[in-house]
PDB file as gemmi writes it, atoms N, CA and C in Angstrom:
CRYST1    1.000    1.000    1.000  90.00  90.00  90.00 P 1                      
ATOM      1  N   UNK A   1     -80.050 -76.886  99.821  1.00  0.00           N  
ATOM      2  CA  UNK A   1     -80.442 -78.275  99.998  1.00  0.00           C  
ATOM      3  C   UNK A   1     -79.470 -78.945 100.956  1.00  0.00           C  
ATOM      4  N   UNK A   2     -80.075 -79.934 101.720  1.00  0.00           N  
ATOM      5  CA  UNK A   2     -79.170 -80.222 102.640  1.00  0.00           C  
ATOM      6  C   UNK A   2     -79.424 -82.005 102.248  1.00  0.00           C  
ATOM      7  N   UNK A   3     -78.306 -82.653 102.335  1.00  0.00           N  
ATOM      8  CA  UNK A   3     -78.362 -84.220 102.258  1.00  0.00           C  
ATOM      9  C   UNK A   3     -77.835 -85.175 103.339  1.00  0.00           C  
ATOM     10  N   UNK A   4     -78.088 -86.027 103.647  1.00  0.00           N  
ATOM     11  CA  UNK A   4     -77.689 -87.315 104.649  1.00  0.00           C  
ATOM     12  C   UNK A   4     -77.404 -88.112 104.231  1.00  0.00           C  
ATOM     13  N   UNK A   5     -76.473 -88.912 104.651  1.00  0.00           N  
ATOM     14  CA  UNK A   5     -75.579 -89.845 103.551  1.00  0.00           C  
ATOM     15  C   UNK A   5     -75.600 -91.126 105.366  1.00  0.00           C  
ATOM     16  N   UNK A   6     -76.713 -91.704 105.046  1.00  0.00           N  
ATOM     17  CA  UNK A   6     -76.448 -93.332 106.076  1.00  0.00           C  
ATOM     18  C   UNK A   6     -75.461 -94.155 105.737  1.00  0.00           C  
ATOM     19  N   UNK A   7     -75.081 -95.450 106.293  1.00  0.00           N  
ATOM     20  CA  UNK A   7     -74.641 -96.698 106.323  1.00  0.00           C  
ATOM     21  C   UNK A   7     -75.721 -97.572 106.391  1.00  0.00           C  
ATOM     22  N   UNK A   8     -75.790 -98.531 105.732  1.00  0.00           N  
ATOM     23  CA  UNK A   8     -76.750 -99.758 106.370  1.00  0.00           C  
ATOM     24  C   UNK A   8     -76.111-101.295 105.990  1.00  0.00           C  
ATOM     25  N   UNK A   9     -75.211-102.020 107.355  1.00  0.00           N  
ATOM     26  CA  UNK A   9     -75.123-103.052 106.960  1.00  0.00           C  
ATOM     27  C   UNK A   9     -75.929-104.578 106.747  1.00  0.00           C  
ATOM     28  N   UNK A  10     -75.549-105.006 105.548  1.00  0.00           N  
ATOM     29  CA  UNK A  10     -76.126-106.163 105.331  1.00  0.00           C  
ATOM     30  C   UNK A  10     -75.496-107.109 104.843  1.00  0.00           C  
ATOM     31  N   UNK A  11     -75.969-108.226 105.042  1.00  0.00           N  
ATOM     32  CA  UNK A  11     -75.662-109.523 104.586  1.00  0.00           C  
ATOM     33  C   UNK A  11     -76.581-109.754 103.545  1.00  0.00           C  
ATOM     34  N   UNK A  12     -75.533-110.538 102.346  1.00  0.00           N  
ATOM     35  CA  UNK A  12     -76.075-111.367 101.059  1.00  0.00           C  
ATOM     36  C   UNK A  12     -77.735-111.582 101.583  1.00  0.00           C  
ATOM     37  N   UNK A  13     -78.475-112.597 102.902  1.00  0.00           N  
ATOM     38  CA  UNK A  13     -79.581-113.145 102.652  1.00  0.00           C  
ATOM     39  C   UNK A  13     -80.632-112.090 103.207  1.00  0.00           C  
ATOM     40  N   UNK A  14     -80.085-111.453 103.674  1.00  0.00           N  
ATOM     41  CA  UNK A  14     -81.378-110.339 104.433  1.00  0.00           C  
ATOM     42  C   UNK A  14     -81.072-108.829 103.753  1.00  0.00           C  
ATOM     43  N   UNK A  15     -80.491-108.489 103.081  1.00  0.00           N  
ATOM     44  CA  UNK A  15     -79.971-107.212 101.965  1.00  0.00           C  
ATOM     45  C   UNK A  15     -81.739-106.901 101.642  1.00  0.00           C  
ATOM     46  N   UNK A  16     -82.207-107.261 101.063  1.00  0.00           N  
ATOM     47  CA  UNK A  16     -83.453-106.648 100.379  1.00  0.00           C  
ATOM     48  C   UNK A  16     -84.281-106.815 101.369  1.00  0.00           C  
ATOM     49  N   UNK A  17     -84.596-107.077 102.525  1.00  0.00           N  
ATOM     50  CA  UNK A  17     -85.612-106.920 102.913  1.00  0.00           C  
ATOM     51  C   UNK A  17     -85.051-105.579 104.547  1.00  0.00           C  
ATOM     52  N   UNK A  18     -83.477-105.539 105.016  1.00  0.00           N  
ATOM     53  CA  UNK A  18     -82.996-104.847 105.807  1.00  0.00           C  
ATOM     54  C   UNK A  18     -83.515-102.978 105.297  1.00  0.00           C  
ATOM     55  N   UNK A  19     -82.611-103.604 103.742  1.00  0.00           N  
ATOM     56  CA  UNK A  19     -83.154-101.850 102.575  1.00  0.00           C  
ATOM     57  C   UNK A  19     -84.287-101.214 102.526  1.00  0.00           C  
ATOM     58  N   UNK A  20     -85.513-102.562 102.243  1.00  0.00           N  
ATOM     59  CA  UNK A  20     -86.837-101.558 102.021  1.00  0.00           C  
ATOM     60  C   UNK A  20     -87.336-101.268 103.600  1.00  0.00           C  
ATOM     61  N   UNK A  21     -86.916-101.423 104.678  1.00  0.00           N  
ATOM     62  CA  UNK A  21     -87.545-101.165 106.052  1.00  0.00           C  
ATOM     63  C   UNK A  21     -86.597-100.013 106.472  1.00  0.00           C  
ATOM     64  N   UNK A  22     -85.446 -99.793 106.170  1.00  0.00           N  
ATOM     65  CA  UNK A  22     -84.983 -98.859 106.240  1.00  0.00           C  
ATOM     66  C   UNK A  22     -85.578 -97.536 105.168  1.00  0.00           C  
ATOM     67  N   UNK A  23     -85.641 -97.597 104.337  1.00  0.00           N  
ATOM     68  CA  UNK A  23     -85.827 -96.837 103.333  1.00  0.00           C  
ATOM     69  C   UNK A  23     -87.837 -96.456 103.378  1.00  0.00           C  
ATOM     70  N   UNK A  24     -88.238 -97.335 104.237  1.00  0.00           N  
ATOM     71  CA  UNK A  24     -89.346 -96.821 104.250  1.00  0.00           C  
ATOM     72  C   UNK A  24     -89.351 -95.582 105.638  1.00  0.00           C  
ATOM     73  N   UNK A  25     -88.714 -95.791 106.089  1.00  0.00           N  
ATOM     74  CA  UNK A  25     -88.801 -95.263 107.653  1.00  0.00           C  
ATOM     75  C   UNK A  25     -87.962 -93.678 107.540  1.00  0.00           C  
ATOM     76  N   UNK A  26     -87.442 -93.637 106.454  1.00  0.00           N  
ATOM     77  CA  UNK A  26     -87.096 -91.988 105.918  1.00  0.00           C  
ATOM     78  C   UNK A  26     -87.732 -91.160 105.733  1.00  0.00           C  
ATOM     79  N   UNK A  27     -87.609 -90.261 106.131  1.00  0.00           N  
ATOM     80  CA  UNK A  27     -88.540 -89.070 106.074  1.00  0.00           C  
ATOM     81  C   UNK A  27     -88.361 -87.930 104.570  1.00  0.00           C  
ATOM     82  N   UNK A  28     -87.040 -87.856 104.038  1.00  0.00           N  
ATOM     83  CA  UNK A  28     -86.478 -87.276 103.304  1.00  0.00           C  
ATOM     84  C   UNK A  28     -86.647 -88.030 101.642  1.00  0.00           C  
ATOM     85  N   UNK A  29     -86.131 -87.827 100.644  1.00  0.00           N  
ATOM     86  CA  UNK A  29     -86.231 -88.088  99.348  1.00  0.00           C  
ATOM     87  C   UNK A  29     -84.434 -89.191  99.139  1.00  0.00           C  
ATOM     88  N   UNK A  30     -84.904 -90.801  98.875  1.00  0.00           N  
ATOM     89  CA  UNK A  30     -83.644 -90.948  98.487  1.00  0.00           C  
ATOM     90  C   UNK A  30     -83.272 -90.976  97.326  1.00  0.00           C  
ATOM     91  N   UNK A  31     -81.833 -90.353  96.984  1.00  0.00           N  
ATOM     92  CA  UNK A  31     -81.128 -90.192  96.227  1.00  0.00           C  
ATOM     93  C   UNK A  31     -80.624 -91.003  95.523  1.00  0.00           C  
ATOM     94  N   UNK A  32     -79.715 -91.753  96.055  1.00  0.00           N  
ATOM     95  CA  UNK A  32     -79.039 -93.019  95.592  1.00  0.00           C  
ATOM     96  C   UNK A  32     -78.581 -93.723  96.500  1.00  0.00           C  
ATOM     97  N   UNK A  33     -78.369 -95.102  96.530  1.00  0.00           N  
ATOM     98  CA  UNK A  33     -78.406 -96.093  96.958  1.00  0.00           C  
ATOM     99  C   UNK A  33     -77.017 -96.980  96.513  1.00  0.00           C  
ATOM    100  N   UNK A  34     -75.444 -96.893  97.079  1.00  0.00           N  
ATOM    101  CA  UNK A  34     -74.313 -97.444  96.391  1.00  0.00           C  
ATOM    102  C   UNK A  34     -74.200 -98.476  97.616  1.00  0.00           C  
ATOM    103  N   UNK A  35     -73.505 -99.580  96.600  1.00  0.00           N  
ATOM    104  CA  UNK A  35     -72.909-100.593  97.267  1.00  0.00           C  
ATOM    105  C   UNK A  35     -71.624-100.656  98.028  1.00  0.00           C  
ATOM    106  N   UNK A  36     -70.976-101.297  98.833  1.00  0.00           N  
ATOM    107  CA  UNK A  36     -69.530-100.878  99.139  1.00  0.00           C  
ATOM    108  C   UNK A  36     -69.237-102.311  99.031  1.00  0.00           C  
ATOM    109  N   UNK A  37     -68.614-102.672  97.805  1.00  0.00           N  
ATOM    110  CA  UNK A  37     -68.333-104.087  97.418  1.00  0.00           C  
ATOM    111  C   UNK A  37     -66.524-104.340  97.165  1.00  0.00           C  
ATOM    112  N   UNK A  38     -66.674-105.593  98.186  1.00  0.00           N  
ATOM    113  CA  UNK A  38     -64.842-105.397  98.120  1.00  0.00           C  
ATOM    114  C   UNK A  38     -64.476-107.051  97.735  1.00  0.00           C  
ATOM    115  N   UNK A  39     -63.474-106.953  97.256  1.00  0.00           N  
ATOM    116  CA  UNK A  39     -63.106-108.685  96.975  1.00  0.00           C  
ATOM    117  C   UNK A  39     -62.643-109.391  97.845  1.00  0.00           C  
ATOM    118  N   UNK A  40     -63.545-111.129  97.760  1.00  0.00           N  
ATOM    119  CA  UNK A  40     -63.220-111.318  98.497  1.00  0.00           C  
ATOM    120  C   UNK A  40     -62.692-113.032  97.727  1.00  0.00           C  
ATOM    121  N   UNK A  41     -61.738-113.851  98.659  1.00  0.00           N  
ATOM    122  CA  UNK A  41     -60.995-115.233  97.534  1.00  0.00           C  
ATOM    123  C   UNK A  41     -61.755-116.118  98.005  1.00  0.00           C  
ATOM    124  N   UNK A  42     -62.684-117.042  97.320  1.00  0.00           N  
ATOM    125  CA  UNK A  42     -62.720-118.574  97.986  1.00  0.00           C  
ATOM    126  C   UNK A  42     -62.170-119.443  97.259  1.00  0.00           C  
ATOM    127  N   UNK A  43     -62.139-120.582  97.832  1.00  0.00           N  
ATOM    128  CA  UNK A  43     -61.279-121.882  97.653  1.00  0.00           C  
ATOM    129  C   UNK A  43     -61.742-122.358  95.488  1.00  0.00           C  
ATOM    130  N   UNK A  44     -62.347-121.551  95.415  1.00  0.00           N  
ATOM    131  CA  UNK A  44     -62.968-122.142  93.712  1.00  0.00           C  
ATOM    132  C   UNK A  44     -62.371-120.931  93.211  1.00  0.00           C  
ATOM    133  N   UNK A  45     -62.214-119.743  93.603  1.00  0.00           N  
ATOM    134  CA  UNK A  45     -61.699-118.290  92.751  1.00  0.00           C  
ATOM    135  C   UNK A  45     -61.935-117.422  93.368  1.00  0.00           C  
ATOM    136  N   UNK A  46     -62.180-115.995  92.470  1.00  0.00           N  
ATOM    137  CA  UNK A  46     -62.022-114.951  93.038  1.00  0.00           C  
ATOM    138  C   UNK A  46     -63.678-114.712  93.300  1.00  0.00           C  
ATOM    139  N   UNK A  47     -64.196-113.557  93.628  1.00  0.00           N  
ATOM    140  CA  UNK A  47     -65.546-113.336  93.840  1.00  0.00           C  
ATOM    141  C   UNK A  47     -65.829-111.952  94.770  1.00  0.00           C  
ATOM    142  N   UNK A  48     -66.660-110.923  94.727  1.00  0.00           N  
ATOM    143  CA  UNK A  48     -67.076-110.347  95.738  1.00  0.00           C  
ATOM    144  C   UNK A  48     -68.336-109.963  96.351  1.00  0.00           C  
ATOM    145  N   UNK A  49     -67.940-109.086  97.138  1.00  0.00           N  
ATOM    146  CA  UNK A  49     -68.925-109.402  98.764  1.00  0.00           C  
ATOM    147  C   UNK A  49     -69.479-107.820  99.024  1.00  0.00           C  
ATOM    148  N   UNK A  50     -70.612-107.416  98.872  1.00  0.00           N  
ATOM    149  CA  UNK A  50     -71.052-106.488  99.718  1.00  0.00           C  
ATOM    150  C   UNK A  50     -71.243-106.336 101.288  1.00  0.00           C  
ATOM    151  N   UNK A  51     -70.574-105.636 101.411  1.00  0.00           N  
ATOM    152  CA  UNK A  51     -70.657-105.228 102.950  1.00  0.00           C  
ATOM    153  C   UNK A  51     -71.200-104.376 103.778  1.00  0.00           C  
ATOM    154  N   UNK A  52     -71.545-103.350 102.805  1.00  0.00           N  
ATOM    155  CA  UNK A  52     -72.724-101.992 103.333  1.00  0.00           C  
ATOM    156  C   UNK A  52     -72.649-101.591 102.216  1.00  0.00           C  
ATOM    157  N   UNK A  53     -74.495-100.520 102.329  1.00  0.00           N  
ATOM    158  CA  UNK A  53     -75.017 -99.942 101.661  1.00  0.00           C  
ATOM    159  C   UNK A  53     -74.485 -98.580 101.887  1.00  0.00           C  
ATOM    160  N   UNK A  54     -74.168 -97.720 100.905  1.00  0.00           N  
ATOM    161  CA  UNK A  54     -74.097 -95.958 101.534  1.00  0.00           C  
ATOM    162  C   UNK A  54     -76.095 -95.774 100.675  1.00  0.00           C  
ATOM    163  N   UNK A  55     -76.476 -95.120 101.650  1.00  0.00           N  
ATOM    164  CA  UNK A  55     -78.165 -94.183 101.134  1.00  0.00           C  
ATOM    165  C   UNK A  55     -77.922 -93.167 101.124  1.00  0.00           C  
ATOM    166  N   UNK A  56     -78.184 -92.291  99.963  1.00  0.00           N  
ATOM    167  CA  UNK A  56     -78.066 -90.840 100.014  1.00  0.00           C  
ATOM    168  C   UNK A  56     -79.882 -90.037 100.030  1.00  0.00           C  
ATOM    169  N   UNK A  57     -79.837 -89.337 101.249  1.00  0.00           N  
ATOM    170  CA  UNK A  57     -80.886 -88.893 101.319  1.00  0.00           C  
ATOM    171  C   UNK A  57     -80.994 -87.171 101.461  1.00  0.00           C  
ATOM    172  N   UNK A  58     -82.149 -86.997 100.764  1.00  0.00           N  
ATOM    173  CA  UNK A  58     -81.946 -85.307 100.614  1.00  0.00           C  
ATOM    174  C   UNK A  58     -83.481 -85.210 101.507  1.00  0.00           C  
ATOM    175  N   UNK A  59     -82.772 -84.648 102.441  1.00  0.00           N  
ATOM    176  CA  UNK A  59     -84.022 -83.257 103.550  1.00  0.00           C  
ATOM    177  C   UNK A  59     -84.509 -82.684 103.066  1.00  0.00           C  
ATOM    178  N   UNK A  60     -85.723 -82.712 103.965  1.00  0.00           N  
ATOM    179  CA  UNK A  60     -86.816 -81.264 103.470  1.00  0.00           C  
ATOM    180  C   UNK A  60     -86.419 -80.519 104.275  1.00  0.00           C  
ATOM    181  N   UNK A  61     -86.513 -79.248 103.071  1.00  0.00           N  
ATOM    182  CA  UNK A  61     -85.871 -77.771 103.424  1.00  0.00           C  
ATOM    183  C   UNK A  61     -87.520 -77.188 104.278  1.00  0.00           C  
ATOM    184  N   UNK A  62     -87.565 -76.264 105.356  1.00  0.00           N  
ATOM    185  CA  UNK A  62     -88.649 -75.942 105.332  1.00  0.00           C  
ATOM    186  C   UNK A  62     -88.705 -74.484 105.024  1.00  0.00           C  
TER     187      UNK A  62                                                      
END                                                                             
C-alpha cells in the first residue's frame, strides 16, 4: 500500500469549504484528516489557531 500525506492551508472562515473541494478532487481513499493547531495569545487570553490541515491519503494499488 502506498499513502500521500498533503498540506492544505486554511483559514478559520474558508476551512470547510477549502477541505471538501480539495478532498473531492482525490483520486485515492482518505485516511485521516489532522489539524496542525498551535497557540496563539490575544489581548482577552490564551486561545488557538489552526494553520493547516495534514490529509492522509491511500493510492490505488493497481
Amino acid at each position: 500500500m502506498k499513502y500521500r500525506v498533503h498540506r492544505l492551508d486554511v483559514k478559520r472562515d474558508t476551512m470547510q469549504e477549502k477541505l471538501e473541494n480539495f478532498i473531492n478532487q482525490l483520486k485515492g481513499e482518505v485516511i485521516s484528516v489532522s489539524p496542525n493547531v498551535k497557540p496563539a495569545f490575544m489581548g482577552m487570553g490564551a486561545t488557538a489557531k489552526v494553520d493547516f490541515l495534514l490529509i492522509v491519503e491511500k493510492l490505488q494499488t493497481n
